[in-house]
C-alpha positions, -999 to +999 in steps of 0.1 A: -155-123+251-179-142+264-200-126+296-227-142+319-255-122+332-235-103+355-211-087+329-183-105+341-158-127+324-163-159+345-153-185+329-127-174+308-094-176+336-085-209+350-108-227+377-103-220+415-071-243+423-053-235+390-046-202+393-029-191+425-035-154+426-028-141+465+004-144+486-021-148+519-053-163+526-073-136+533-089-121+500-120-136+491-116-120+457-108-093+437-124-067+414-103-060+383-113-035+359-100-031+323-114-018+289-125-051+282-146-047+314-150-059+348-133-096+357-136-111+388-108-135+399-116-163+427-088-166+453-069-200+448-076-225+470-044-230+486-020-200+498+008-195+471+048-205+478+060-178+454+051-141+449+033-137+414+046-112+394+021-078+382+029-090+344+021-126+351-012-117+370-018-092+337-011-122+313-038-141+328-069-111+327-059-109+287-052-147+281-086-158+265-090-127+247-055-135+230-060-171+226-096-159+204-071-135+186-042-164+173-076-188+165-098-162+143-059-149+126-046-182+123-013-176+146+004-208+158-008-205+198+008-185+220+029-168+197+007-137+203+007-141+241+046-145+238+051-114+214+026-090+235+048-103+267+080-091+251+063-059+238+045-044+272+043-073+297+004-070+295+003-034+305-023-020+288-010+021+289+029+009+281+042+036+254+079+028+246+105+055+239+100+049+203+060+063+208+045+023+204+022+017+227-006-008+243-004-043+249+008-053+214+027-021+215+021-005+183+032+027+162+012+048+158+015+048+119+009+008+121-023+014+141-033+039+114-032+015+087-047-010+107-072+008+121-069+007+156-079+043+170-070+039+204-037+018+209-047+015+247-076-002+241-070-042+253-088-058+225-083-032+200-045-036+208-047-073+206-064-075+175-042-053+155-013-066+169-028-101+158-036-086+125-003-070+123+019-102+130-003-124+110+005-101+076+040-102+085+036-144+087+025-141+056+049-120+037+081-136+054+067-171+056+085-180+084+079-171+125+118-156+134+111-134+103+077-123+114+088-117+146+120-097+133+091-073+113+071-068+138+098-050+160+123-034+132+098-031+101+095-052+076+114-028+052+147-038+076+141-075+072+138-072+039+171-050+036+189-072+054+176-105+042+169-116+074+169-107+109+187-072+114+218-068+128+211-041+146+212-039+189+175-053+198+160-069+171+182-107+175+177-103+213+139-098+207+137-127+181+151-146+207+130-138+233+101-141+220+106-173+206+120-184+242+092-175+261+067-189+227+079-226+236+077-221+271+037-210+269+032-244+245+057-265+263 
């Protein structure tokens, strides 16, 4: 991540004007800590029309850490970004019924193996998760497949010779891949 004197990430979230963060004109900014450290967002220049959502305000604070993540793994961009929206909507301390947890939502047996020690750790999350998807790229060759791994196992992909038939994995596929070519357009 790249920091200025200050510690802060400025620089990294879109330019005053771009990103419309408050429903009223009366924060000059705000203070958002994470793991990754403190980030300070500028209040937009004009007031917003719409309430932003706490998932879409999220995906911003992780947005340039992600983007460095699909660059350095090789993942077409804003798969990642798409895949960790499906998995937690950028919450950092999600943990699903299943026991996954962090941002890119992972067991904990995956994080094990891909040594990620603490699964609510932002940029540990998003690197493994990045790591994770990229292997499954790799041994599927092909993004609905990778994407079907990543949430059933690859041993179920591989049993069923595609995407699983089971109740979430085709819905998640789906998803994901939806909200993937709205991020790139």
């Amino acid at each position: 991540m790249q920091e200025n004197e200050t510690g802060s990430a400025e620089g990294l979230l879109p330019s005053t004007g771009q990103f419309e963060l408050f429903q009223h004109d009366i924060w000059p900014r705000n203070d958002v800590s994470s793991d990754a450290g403190d980030i300070y967002v500028e209040q937009a220049a004009q007031p917003i029309t719409h309430s932003p959502t706490r998932s879409s305000f999220r995906e911003k604070i992780y947005e340039a850490a992600i983007r460095k993540a699909e660059l350095r793994h090789g993942i077409p961009i804003g798969l990642l970004q798409a895949l960790i929206w499906q998995e937690s909507r950028f919450d950092p301390m999600a943990i699903s019924p299943a026991g996954a947890a962090g941002l890119a939502q992972l067991m904990p047996g995956t994080a094990r193996y891909l040594g990620v020690t603490n699964r609510h750790d932002p940029n540990a999350s998003i690197d493994g998760g990045a790591r994770y998807l990229k292997e499954m790229l790799g041994k599927f060759g092909a993004i609905h497949l990778a994407l079907a791994a990543y949430n059933a196992g690859p041993g179920a992909v591989a049993r069923a010779r595609g995407i699983p038939k089971n109740r979430e994995t085709p819905g998640y596929v789906r998803n994901v891949i939806s909200r993937w070519k709205a991020i790139v357009g």
